[in-house]
Backbone atoms as SQL, in Angstrom:
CREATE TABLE atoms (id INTEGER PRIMARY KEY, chain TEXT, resi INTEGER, resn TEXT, atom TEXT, x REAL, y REAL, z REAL);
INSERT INTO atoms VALUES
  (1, 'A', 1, 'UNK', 'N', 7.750, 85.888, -131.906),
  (2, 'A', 1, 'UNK', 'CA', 7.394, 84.486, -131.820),
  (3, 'A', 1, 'UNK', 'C', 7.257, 83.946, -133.239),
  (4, 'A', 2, 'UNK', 'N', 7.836, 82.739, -133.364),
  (5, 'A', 2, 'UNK', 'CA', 7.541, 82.686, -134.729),
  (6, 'A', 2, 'UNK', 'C', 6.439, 81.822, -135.130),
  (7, 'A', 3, 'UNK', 'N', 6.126, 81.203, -136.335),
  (8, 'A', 3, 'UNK', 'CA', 5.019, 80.660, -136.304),
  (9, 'A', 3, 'UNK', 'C', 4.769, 78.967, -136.133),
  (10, 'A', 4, 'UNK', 'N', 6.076, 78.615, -135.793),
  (11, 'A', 4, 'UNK', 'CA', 6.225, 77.120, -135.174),
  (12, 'A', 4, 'UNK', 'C', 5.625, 77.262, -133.825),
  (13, 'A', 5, 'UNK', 'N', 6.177, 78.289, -132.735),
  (14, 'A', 5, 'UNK', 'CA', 5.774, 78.631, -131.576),
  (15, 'A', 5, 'UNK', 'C', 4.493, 78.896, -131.088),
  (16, 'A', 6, 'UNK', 'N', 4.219, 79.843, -132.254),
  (17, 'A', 6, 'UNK', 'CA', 2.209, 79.985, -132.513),
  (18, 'A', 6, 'UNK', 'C', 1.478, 78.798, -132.683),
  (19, 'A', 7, 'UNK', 'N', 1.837, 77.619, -133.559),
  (20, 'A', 7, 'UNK', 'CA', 1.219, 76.579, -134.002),
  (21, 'A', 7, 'UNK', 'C', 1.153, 75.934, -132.447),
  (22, 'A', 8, 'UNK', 'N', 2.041, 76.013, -131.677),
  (23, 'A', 8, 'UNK', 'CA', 2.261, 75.100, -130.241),
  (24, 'A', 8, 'UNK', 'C', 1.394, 75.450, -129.292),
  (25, 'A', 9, 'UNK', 'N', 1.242, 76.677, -128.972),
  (26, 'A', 9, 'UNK', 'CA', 0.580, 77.477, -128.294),
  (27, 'A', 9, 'UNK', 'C', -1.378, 77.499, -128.914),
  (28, 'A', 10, 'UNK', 'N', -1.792, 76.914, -130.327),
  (29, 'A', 10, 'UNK', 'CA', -2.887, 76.829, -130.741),
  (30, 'A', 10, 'UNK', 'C', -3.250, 75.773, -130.309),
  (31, 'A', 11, 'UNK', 'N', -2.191, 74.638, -130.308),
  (32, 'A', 11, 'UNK', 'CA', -2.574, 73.472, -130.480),
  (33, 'A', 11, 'UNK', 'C', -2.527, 72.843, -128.795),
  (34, 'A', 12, 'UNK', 'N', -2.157, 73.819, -128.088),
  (35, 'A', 12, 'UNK', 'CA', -2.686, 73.737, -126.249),
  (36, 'A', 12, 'UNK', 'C', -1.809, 73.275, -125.967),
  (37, 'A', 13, 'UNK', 'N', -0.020, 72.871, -126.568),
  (38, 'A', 13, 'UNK', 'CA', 1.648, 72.403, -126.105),
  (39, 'A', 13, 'UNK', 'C', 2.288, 73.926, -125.538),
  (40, 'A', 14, 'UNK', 'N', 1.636, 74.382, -125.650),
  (41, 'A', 14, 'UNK', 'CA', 2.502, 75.762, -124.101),
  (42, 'A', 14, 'UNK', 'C', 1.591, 75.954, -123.005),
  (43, 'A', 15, 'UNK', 'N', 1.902, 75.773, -122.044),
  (44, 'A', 15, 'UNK', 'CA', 1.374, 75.817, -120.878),
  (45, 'A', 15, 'UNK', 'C', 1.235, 76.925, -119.942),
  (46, 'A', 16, 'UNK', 'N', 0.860, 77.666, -118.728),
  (47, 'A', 16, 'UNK', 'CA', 1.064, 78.996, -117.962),
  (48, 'A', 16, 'UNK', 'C', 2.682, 79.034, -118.137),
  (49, 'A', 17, 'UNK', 'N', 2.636, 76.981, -117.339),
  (50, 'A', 17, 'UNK', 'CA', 4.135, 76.827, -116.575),
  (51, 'A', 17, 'UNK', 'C', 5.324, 77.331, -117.532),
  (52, 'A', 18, 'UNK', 'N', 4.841, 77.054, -118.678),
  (53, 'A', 18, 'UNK', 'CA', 5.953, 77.127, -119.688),
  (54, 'A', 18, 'UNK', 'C', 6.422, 78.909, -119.979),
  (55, 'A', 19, 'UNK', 'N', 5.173, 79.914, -119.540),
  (56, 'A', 19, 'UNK', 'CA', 5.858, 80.922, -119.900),
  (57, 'A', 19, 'UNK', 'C', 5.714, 81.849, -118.653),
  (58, 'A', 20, 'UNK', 'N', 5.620, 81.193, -117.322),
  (59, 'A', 20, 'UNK', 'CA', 5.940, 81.545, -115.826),
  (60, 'A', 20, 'UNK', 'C', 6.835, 82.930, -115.545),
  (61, 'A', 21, 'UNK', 'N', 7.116, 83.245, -115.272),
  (62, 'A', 21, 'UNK', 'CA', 8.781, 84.596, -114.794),
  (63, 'A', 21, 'UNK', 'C', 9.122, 83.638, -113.416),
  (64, 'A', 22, 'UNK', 'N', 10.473, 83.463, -113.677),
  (65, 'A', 22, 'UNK', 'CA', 11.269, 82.651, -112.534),
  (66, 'A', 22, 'UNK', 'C', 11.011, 84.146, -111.352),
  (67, 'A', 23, 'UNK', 'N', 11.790, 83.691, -110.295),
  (68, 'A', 23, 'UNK', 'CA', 12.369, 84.033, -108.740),
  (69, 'A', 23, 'UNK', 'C', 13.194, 85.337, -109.293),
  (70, 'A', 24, 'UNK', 'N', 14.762, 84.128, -110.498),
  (71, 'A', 24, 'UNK', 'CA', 15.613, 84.920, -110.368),
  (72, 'A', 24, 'UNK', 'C', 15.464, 86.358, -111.254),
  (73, 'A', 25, 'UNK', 'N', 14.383, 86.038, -112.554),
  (74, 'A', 25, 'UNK', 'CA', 14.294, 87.464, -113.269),
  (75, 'A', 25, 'UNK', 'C', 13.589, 88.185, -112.652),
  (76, 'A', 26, 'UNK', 'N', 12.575, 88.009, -111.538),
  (77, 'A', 26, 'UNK', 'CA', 11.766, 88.872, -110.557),
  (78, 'A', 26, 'UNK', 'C', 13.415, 89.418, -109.618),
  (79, 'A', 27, 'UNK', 'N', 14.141, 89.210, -109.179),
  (80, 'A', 27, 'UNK', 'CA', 15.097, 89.569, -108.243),
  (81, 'A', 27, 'UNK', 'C', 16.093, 90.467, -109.404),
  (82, 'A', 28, 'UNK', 'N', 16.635, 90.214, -110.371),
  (83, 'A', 28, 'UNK', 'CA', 17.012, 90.794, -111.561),
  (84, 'A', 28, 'UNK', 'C', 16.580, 92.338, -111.551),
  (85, 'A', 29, 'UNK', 'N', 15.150, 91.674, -112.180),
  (86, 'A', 29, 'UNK', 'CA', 14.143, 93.244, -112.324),
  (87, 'A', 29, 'UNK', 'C', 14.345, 94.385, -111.020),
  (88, 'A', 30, 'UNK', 'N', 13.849, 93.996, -109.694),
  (89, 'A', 30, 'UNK', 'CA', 14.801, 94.960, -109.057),
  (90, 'A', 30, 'UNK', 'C', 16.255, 95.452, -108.805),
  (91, 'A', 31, 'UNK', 'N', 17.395, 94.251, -109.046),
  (92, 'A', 31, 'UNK', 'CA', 17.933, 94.915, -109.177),
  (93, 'A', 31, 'UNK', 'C', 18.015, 96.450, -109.855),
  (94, 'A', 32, 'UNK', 'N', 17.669, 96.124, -111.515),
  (95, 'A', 32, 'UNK', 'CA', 17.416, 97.308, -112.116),
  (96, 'A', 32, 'UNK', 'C', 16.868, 98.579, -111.840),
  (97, 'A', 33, 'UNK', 'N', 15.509, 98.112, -110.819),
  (98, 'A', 33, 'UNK', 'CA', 14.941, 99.048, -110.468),
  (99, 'A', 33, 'UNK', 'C', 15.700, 99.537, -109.639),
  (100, 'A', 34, 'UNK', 'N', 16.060, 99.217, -108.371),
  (101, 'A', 34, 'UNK', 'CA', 16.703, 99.891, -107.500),
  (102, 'A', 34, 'UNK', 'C', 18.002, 100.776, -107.952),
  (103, 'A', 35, 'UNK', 'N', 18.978, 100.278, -109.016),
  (104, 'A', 35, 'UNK', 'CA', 19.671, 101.129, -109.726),
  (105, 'A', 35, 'UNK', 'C', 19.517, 102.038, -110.758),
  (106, 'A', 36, 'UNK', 'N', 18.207, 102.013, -110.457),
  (107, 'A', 36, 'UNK', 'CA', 17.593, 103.541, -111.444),
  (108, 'A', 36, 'UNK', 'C', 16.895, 104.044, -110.506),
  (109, 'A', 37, 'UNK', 'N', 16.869, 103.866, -108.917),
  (110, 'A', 37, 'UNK', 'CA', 16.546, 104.842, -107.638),
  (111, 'A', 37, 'UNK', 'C', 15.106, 105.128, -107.638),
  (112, 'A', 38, 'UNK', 'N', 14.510, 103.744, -107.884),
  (113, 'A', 38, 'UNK', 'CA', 12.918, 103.204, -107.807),
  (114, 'A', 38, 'UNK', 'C', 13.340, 101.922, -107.364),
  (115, 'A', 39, 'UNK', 'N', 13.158, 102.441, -105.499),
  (116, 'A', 39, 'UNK', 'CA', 13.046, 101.553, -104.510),
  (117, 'A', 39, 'UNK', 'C', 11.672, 100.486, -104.358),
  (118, 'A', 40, 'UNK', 'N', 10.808, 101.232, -104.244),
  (119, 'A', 40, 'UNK', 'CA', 9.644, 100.988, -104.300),
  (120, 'A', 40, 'UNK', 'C', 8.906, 99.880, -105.371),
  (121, 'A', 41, 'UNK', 'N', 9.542, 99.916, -106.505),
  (122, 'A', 41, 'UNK', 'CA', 9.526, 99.046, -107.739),
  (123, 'A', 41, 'UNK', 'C', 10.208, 97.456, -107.145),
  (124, 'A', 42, 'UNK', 'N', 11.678, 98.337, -106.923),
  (125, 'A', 42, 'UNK', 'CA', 12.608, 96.548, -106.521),
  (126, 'A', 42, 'UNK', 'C', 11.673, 95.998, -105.236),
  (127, 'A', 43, 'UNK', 'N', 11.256, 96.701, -104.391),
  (128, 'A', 43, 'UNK', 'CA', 10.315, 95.979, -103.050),
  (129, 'A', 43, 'UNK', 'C', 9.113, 95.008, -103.967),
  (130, 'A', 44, 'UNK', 'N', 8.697, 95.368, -104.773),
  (131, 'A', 44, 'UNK', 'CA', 7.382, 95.047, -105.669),
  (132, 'A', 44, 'UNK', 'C', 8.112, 93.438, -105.977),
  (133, 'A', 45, 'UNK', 'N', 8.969, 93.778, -107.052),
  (134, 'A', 45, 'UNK', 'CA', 9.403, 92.599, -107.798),
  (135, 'A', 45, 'UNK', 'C', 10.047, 91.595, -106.855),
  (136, 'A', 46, 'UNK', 'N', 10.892, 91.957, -105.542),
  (137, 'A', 46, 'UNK', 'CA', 11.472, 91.284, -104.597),
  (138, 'A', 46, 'UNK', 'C', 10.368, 90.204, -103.936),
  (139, 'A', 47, 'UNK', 'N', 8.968, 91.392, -103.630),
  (140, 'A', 47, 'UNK', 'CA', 7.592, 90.194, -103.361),
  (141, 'A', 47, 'UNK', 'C', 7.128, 89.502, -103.696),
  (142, 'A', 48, 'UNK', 'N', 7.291, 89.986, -105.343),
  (143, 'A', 48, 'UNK', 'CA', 6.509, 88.848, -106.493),
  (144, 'A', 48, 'UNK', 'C', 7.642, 87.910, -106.340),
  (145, 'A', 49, 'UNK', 'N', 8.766, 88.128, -106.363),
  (146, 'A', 49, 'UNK', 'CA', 9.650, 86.751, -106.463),
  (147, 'A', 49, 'UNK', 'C', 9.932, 85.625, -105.121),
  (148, 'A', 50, 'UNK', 'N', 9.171, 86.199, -104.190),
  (149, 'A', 50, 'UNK', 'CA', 8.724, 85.244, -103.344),
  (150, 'A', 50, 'UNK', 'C', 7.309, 84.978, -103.380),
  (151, 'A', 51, 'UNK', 'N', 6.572, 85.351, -104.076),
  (152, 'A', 51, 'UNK', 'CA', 5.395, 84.583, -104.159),
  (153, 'A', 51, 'UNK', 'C', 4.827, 82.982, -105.393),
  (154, 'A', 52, 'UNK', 'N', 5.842, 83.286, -106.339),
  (155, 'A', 52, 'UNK', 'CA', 6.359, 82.546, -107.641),
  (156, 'A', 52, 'UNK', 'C', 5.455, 81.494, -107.444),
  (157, 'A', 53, 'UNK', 'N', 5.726, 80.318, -106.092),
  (158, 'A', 53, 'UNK', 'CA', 5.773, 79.362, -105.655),
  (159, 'A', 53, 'UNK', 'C', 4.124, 78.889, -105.095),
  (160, 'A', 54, 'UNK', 'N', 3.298, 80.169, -105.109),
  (161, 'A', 54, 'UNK', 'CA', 2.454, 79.847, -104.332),
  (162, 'A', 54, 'UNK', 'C', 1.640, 79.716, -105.582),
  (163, 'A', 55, 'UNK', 'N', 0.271, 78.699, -105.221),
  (164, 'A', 55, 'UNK', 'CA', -0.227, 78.150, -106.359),
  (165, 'A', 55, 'UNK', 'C', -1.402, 79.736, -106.725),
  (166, 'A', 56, 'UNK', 'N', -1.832, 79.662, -107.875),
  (167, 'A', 56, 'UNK', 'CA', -2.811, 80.778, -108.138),
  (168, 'A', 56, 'UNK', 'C', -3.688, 80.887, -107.453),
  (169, 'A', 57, 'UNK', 'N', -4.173, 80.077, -106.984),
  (170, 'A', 57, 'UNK', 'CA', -5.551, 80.303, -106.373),
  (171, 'A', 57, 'UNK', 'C', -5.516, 80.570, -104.588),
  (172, 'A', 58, 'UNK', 'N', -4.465, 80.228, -103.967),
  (173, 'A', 58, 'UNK', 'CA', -3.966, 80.953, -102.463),
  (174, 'A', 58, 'UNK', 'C', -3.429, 82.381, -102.631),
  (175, 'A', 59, 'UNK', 'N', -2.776, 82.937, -104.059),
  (176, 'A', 59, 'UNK', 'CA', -2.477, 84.125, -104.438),
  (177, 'A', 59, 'UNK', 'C', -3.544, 84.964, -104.244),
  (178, 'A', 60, 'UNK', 'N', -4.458, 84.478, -105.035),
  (179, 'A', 60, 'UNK', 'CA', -5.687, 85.317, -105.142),
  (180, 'A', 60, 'UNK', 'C', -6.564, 85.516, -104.170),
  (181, 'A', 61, 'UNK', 'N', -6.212, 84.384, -103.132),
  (182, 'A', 61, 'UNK', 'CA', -6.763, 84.208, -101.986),
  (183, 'A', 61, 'UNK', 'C', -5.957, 85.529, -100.746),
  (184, 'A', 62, 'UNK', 'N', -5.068, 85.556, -101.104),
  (185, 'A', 62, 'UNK', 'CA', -4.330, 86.804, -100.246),
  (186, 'A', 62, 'UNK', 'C', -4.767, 88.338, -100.605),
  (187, 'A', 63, 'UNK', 'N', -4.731, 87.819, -101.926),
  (188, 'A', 63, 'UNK', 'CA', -4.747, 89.391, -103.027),
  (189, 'A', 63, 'UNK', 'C', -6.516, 89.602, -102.189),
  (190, 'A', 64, 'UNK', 'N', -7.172, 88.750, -102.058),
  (191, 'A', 64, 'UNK', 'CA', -8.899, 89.357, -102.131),
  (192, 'A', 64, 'UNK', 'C', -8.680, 89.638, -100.148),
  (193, 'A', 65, 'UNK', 'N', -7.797, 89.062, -99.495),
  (194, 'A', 65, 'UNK', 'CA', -7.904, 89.103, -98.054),
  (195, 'A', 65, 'UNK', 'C', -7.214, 90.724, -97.689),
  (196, 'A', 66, 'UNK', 'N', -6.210, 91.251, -98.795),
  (197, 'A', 66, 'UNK', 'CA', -5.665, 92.537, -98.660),
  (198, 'A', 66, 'UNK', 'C', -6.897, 93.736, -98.809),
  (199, 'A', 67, 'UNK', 'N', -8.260, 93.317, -99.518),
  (200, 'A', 67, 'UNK', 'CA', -9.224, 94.298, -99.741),
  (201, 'A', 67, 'UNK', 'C', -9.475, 94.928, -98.765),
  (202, 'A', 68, 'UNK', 'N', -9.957, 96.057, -98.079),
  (203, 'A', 68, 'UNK', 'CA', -10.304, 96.824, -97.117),
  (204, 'A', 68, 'UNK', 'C', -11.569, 95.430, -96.589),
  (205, 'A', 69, 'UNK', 'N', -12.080, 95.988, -95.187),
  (206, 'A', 69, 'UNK', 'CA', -12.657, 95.227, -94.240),
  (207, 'A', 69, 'UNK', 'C', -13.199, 93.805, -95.348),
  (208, 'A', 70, 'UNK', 'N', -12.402, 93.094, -95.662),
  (209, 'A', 70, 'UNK', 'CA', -12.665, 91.532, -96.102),
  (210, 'A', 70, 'UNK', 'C', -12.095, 90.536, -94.683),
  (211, 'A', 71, 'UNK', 'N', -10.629, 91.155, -94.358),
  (212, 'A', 71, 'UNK', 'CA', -10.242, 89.803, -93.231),
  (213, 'A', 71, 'UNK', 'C', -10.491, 90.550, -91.964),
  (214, 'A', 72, 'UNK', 'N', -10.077, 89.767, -90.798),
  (215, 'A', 72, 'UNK', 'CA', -9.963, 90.286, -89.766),
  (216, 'A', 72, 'UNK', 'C', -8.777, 90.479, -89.418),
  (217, 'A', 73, 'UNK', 'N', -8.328, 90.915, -88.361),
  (218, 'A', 73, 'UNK', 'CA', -6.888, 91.100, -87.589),
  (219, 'A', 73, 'UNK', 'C', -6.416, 89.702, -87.790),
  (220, 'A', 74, 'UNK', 'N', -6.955, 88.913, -87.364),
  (221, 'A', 74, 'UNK', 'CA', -6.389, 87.172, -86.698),
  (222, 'A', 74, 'UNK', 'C', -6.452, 86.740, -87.999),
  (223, 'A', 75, 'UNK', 'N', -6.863, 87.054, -89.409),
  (224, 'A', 75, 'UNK', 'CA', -6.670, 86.425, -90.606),
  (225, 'A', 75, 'UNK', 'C', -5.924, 87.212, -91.085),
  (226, 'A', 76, 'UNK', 'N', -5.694, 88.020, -90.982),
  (227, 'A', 76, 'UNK', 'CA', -4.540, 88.848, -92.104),
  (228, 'A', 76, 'UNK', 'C', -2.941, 88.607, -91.187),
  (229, 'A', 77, 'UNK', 'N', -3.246, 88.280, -89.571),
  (230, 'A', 77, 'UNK', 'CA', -1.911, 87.683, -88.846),
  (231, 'A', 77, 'UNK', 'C', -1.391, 86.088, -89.189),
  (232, 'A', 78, 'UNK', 'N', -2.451, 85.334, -89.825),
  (233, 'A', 78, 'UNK', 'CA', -2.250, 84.038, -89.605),
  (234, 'A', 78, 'UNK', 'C', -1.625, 83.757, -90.988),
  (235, 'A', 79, 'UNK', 'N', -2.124, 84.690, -92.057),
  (236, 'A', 79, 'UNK', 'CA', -1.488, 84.358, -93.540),
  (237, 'A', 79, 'UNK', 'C', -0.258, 85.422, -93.310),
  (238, 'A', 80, 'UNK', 'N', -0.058, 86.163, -92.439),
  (239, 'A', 80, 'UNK', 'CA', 1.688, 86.716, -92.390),
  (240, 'A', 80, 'UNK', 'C', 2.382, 85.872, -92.035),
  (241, 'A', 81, 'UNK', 'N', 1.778, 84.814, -91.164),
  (242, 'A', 81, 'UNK', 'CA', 2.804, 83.754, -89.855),
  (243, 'A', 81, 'UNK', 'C', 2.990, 82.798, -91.139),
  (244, 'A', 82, 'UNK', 'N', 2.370, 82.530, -92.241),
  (245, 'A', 82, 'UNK', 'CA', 2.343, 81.123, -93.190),
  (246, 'A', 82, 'UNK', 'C', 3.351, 81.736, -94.193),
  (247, 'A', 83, 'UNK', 'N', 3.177, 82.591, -94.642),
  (248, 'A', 83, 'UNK', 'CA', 4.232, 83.019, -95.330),
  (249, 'A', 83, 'UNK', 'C', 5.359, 83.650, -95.173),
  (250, 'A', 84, 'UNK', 'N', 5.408, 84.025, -93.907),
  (251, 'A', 84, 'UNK', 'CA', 6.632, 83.945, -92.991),
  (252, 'A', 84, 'UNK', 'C', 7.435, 82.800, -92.899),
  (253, 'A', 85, 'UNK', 'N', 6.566, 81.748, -92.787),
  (254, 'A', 85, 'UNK', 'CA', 7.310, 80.133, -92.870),
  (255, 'A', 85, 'UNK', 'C', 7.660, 79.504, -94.088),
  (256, 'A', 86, 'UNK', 'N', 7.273, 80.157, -94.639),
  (257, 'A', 86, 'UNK', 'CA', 7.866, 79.613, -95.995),
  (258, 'A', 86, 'UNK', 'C', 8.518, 80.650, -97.003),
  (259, 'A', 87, 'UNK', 'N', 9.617, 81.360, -96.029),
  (260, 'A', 87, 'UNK', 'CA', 10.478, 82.113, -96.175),
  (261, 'A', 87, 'UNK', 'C', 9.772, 83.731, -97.409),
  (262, 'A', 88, 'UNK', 'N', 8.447, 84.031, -96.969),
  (263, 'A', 88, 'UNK', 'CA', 8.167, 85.076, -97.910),
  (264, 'A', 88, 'UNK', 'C', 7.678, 86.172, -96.924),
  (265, 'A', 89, 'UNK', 'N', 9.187, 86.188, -96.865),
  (266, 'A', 89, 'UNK', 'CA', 9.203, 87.416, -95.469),
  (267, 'A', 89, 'UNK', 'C', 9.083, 88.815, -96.054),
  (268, 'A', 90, 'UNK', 'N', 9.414, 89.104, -96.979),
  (269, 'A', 90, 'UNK', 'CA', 8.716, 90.632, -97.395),
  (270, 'A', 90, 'UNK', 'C', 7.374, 90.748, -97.629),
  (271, 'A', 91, 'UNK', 'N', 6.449, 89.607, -98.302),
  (272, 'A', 91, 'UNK', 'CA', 5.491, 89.584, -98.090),
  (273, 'A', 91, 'UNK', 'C', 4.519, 89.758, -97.036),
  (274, 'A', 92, 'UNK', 'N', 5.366, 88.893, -96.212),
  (275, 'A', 92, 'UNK', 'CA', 4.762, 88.804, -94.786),
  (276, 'A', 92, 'UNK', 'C', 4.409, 90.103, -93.938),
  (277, 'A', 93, 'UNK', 'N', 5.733, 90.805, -94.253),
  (278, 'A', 93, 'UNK', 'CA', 5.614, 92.369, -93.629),
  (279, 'A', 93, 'UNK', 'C', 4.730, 93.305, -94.064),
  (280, 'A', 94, 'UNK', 'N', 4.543, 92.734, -95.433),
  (281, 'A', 94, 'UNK', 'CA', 3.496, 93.546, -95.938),
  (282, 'A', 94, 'UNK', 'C', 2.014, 93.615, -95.817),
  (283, 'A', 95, 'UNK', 'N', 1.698, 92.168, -95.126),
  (284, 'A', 95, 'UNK', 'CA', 0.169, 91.791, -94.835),
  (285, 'A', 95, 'UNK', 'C', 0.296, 92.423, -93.355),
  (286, 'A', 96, 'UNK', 'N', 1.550, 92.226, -92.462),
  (287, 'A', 96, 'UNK', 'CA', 1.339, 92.437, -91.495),
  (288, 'A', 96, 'UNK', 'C', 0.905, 94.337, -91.127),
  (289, 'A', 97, 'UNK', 'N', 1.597, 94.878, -92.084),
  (290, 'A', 97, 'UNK', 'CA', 1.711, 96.052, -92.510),
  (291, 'A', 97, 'UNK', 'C', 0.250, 96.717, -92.699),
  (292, 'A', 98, 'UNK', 'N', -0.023, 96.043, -93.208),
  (293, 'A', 98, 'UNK', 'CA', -1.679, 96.400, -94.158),
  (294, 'A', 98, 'UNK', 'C', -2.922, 96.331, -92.646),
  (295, 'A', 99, 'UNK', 'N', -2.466, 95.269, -91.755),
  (296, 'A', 99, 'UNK', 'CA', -3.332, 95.145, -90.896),
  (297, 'A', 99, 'UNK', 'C', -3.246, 95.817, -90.082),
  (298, 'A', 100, 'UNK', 'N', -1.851, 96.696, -89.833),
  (299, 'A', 100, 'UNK', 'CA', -1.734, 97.404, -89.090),
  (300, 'A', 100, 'UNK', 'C', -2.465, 99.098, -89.172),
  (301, 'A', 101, 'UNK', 'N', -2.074, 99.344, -90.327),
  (302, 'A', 101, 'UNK', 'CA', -3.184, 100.539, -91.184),
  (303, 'A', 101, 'UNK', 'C', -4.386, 100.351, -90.743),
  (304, 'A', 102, 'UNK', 'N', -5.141, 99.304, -91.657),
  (305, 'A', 102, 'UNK', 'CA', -6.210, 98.406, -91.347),
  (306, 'A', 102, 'UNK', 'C', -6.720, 99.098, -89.852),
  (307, 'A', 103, 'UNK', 'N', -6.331, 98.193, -89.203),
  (308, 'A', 103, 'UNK', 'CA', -6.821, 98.639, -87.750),
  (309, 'A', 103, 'UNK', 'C', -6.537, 99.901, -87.439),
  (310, 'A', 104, 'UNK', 'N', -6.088, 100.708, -87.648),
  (311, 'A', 104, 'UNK', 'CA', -5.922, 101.956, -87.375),
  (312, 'A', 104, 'UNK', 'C', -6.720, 102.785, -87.865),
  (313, 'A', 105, 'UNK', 'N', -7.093, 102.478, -89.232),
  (314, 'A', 105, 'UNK', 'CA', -8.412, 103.267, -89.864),
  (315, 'A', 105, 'UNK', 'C', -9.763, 102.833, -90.281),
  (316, 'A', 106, 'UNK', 'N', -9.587, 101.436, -89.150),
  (317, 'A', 106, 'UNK', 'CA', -11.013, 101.093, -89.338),
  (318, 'A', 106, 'UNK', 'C', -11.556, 100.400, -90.540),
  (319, 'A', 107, 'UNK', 'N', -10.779, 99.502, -90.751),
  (320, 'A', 107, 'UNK', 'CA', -10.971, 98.630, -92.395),
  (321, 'A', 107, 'UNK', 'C', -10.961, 97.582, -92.018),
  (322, 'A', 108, 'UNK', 'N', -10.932, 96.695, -90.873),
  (323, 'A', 108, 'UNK', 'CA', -11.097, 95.240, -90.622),
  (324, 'A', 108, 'UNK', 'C', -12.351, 94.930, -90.830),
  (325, 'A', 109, 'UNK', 'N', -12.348, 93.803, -90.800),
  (326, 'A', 109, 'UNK', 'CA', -13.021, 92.997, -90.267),
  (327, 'A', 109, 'UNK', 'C', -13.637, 92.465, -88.699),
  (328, 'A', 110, 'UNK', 'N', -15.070, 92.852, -88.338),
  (329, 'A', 110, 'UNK', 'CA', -14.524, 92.343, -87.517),
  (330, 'A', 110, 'UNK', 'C', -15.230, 90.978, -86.547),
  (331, 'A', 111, 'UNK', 'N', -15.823, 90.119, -88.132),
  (332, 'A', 111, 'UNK', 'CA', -15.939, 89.051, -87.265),
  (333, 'A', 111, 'UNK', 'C', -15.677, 87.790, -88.624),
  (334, 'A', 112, 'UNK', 'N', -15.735, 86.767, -88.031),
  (335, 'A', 112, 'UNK', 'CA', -15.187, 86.068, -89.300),
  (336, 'A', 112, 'UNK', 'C', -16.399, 85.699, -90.251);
C-alpha cells in the first residue's frame, strides 16, 4: 500500500465497502481450492460468496443462531427457508444441516 493509500484510509476515505471480497473472488478461491482436492475449503468460500450480500449484523445474527442450544428447530428452519429465498442455497443446507445434528444430539433449543 503506498502512502497516498495510507493517508486515505487515516483520513476515514476507505470504507469496509471499499475493501469488501466480491461473490466472484469468493467463487474463484474455490475454484482453486477444489483443484488442489480441498473440497471442503471450495464449500466454505462457495458459502461465503453467497452470503456477501447480507448486511453484517443478520450475518452475525446467523453466525450466533449456529451456537449449540441458542435457536430452536423452528428458528434455525425459518432462517434456512430465508436464505433459501434469496438464492443462498448452500447456506441454507447448512443451517438446515446443523439442526439436524442439533436435534439429534440434543443442542436445541427448546423454547424461544
Amino acid at each position: 500500500m503506498s502512502a497516498f493509500e495510507l493517508d486515505a484510509v487515516r483520513a476515514g476515505e476507505v470504507t469496509m465497502a471499499d475493501v469488501r471480497i466480491t461473490p466472484a473472488t469468493l467463487r474463484a478461491q474455490a475454484g482453486v481450492a477444489r483443484a488442489h482436492a480441498n473440497p471442503q475449503l471450495a464449500a466454505n468460500f462457495e458459502r461465503a460468496a453467497e452470503l456477501t450480500d447480507l448486511p453484517d449484523d443478520e450475518l452475525l445474527a446467523i453466525y450466533e443462531q449456529l451456537r449449540p442450544r441458542r435457536s430452536t428447530a423452528d428458528e434455525l428452519a425459518a432462517t434456512a427457508a430465508s436464505l433459501q429465498a434469496r438464492g443462498a442455497v448452500r447456506t441454507a443446507a447448512l443451517v438446515r444441516e446443523a439442526a439436524d445434528v442439533y436435534a439429534r444430539r440434543g443442542l436445541l433449543r427448546t423454547s424461544s
